[in-house]
KELUMPA-765213 format. One record per residue (C-alpha): x, y, z. Coordinates in steps of 0.001 Angstrom, whole numbers, padded with zeros to 6 digits, always signed. Example, Ala and Ser with C-alpha at 12.3 -4.5 7.8 and 13.67 -1.06 7.14 Angstrom:
<recs>
+012300-004500+007800;+013670-001060+007140;
</recs>
This chain:
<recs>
-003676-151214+190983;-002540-153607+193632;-003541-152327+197169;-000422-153014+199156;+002006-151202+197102;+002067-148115+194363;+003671-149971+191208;+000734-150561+188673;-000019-153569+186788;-000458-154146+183439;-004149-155298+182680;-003757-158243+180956;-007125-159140+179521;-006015-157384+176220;-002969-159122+175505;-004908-161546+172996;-005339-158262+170817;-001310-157395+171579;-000508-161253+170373;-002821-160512+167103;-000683-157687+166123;+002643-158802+167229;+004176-159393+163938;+003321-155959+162577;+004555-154627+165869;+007858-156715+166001;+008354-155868+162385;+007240-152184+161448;+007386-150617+165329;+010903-152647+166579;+012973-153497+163524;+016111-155825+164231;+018390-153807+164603;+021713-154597+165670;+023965-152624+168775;+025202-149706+167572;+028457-149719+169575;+030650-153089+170504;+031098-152881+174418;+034250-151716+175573;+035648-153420+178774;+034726-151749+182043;+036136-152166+184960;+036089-150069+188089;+037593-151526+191434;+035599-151238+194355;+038231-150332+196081;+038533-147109+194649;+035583-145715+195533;+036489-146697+199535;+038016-143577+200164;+036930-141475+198172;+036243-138828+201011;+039964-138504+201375;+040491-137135+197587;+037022-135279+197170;+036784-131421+197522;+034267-130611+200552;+032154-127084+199229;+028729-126115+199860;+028149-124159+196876;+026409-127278+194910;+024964-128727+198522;+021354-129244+198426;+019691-128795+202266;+016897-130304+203589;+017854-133254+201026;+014964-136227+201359;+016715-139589+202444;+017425-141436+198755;+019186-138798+197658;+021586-139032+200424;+021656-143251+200446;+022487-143314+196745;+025538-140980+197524;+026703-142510+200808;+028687-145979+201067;+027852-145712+204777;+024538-143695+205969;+024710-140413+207223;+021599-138791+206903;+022326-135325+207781;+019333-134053+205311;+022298-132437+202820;+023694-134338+199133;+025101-133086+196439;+023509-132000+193875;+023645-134124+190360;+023740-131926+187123;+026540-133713+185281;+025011-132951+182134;+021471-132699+180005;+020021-135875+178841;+016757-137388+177904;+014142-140064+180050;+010674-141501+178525;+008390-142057+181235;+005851-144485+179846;+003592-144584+182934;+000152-142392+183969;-000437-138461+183189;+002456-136291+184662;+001586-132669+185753;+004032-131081+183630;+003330-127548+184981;+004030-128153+188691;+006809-125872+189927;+009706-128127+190969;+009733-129670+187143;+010871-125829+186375;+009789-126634+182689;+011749-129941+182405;+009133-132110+181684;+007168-131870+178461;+004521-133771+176990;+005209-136696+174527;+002240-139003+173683;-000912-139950+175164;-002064-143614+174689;-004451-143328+177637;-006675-140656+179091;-007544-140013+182889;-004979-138465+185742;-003246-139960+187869;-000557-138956+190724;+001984-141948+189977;+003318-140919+186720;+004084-137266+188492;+005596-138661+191801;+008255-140907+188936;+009212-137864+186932;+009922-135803+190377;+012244-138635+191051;+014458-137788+188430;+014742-134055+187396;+012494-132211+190160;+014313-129268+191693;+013742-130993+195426;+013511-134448+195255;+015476-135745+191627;+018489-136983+190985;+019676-135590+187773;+018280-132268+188197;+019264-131628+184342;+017450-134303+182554;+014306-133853+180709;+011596-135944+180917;+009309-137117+177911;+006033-138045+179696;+004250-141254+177362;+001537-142214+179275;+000109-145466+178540;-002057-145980+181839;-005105-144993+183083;-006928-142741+186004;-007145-146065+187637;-002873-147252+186914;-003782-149335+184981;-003745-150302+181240;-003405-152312+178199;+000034-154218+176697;-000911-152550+173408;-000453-149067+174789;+002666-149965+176709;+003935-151801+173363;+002887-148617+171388;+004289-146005+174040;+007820-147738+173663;+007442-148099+170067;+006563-143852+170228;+009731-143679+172384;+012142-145474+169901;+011339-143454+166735;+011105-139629+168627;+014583-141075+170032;+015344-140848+166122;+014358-138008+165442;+016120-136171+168545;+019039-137644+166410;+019806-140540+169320;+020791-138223+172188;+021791-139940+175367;+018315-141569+176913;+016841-144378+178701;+013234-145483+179298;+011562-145506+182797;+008877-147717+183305;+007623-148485+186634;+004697-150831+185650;+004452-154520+185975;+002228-157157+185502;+001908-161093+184187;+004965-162599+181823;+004623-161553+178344;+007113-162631+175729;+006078-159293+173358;+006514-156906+175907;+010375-158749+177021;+011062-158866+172994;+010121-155092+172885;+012484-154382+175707;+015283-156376+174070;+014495-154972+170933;+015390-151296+172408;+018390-152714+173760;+019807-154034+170286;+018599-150332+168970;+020323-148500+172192;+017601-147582+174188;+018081-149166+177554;+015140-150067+179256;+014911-149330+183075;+011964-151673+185037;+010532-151689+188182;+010964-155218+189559;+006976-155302+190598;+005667-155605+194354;+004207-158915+194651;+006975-160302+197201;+007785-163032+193805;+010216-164038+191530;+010749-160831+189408;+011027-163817+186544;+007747-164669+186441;+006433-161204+185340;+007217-158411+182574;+008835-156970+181718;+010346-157133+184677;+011908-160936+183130;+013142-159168+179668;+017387-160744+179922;+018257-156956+178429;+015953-154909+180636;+017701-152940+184097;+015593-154703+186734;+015112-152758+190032;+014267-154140+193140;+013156-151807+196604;+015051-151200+199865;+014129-149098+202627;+015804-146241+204627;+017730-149146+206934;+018816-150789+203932;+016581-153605+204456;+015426-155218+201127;+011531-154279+201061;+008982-156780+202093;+006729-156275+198549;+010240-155774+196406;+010008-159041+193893;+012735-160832+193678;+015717-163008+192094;+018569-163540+189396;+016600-161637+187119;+017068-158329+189591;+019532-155973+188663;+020038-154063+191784;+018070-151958+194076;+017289-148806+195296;+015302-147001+197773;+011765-147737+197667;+010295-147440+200830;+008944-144267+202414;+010065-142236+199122;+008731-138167+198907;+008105-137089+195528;+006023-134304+193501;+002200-134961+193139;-000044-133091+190811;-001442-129333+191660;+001864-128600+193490;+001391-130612+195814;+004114-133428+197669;+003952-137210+198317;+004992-140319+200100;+004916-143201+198402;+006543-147036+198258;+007217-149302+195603;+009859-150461+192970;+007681-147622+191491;+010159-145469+193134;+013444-146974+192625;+013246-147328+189123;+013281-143690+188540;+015708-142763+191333;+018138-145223+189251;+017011-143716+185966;+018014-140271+187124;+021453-142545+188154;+021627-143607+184724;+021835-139730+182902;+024347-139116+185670;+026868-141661+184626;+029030-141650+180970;+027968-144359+178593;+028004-145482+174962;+025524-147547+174207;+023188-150241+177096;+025785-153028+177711;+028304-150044+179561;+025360-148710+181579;+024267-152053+183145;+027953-152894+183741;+028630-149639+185153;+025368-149650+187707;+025900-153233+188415;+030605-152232+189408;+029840-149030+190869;+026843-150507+193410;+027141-150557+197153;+028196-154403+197828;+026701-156858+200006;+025178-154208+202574;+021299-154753+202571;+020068-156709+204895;+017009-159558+204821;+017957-159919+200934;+015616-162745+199020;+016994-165475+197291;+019085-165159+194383;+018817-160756+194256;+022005-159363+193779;+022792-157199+197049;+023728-154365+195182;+022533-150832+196232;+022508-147945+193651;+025187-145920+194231;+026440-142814+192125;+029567-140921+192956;+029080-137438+194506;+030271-134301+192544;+032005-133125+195484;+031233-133699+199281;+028678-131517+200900;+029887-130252+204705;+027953-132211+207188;+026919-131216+210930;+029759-131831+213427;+029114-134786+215455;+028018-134946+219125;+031418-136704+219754;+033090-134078+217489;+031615-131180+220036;+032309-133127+223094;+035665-132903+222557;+036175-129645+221740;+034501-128841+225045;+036617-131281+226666;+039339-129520+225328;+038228-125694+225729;+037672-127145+229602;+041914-128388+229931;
</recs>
């Protein structure tokens, strides 16, 4: 686990073993298998989305109070942060979490979280602060989805290629099974380029799995590591709560967009809350984006994240990174506090 940030690397001392077994692995665990639906053409206009206030139905009946900051951001064009959003729960959907050991039975999953496979043993509070992200009752975005925890690191964060290879490969065929329900993968791990672990990616893509990545948190080109480099994966970099691209955030063309990642509170295990930073936490908070959008297969998800995106408003942005921020449109507007200058003039005016 790197010490500046909370996205965990991939060990990758074992990768001579994952290179041994590739073939079997590419052949028997990630058959070539070709998209499953042509993509249609997409195209939203920014421009619709500009005043969207103006057509939007203000209620408080589906207004979640005391919201934490990303939840607001990623449902704002401009911030307000008044502590209330709307509350996501367009419909149910599925999200593997291949990452540490998620406490399953703390209260805010309210039973949406069960356990899927276990390629690693140990706990760990990462892999519960990534699922909050995107179902828990206070602090996820699709508070509908269920999570499939897969954990394929360690007590320490940390683990093997293998295990991530085999916890995607687990993924794919109990995505068969479920009879191909509407799903992505999470994965907010990172570590040194690996050609299996980008093929595996792209091989889920082809199958139509999309892949969502944490960009990684070495302040480098989010090329040079994996599978944060895979051409099919959703790459997400970090921004913080003055939409300033984060310091650690990796970089570059191979970024998709970004998302909060700075400063982020999430579940941790025993019941128990937690602040943490990383691309760790944007990948999920655009995961639980993801099951709140309408999509056919990967190619209309990326296209849709990518048109729909907050343009050209984060500041400090590094090199080539698209400045996109995540953006999903609200069910319906939540009422806000009046303003100061609001009040002032209706004194002014009770005063005439």
């Amino acid at each position: 686990m790197e010490r500046n940030n909370l996205t965990y690397k991939i060990k990758m001392k074992y990768l001579a073993q994952a290179i041994r077994f590739g073939s079997w692995m590419q052949c028997i665990h990630f058959p070539n298998i070709y998209p499953i639906c042509e993509m249609d053409t997409f195209n939203i206009q920014d421009e619709s989305f500009k005043n969207w206030e103006e057509v939007q139905t203000y209620s408080t009946a589906s207004c979640q109070k005391q919201a934490p900051w990303h939840l607001e951001r990623i449902q704002e064009r401009v911030p307000n942060y008044y502590n209330v959003a709307p509350i996501q729960k367009f419909q149910s959907a599925y999200a593997y979490v291949i990452d540490t050991w998620i406490d399953i039975d703390h209260p805010q999953f309210e039973k949406r979280v069960i356990r899927g496979k276990a390629f690693a043993e140990g706990q760990n509070g990462h892999g519960t602060h990534v699922a909050g992200l995107i179902t828990s009752s206070g602090f996820g975005v699709q508070k509908n989805a269920t999570v499939i925890s897969i954990q394929t690191l360690g007590g320490d964060g940390a683990g093997s290629t293998t295990n991530v290879l085999a916890g995607m490969s687990w993924a794919y065929y109990d995505w068969l099974a479920r009879g191909k329900p509407k799903a992505v993968i999470s994965m907010s791990i990172n570590g040194g380029y690996s050609a299996l672990l980008n093929q595996a990616t792209e091989s889920l893509y082809y199958a139509g799995l999309p892949v969502i990545v944490a960009a990684g948190n070495n302040n480098d080109d989010a090329c040079h590591s994996s599978p944060s480099s895979a051409s099919k994966a959703i790459t997400v970099g970090a921004t913080d709560r003055n939409d300033t691209f984060a310091g650690f955030s990796n970089y570059g063309s191979c970024v998709t967009l970004n998302a909060p990642g700075v400063d982020i509170i999430s579940l941790y295990p025993n019941g128990l809350e937690a602040i943490m930073s990383g691309t760790s936490m944007a990948t999920p908070i655009v995961t639980g984006i993801a099951l709140s959008l309408s999509w056919d297969c990967p190619d209309q998800l990326k296209n849709q994240l990518i048109q729909i995106s907050t343009k050209e408003f984060i500041k400090q942005i590094k090199g080539s990174t698209p400045n996109l921020l995540a953006f999903v449109m609200p069910p319906e507007i939540c009422l806000k506090p009046q303003s100061p200058s609001f009040l002032l003039q209706k004194k002014r005016r009770l005063h005439k």
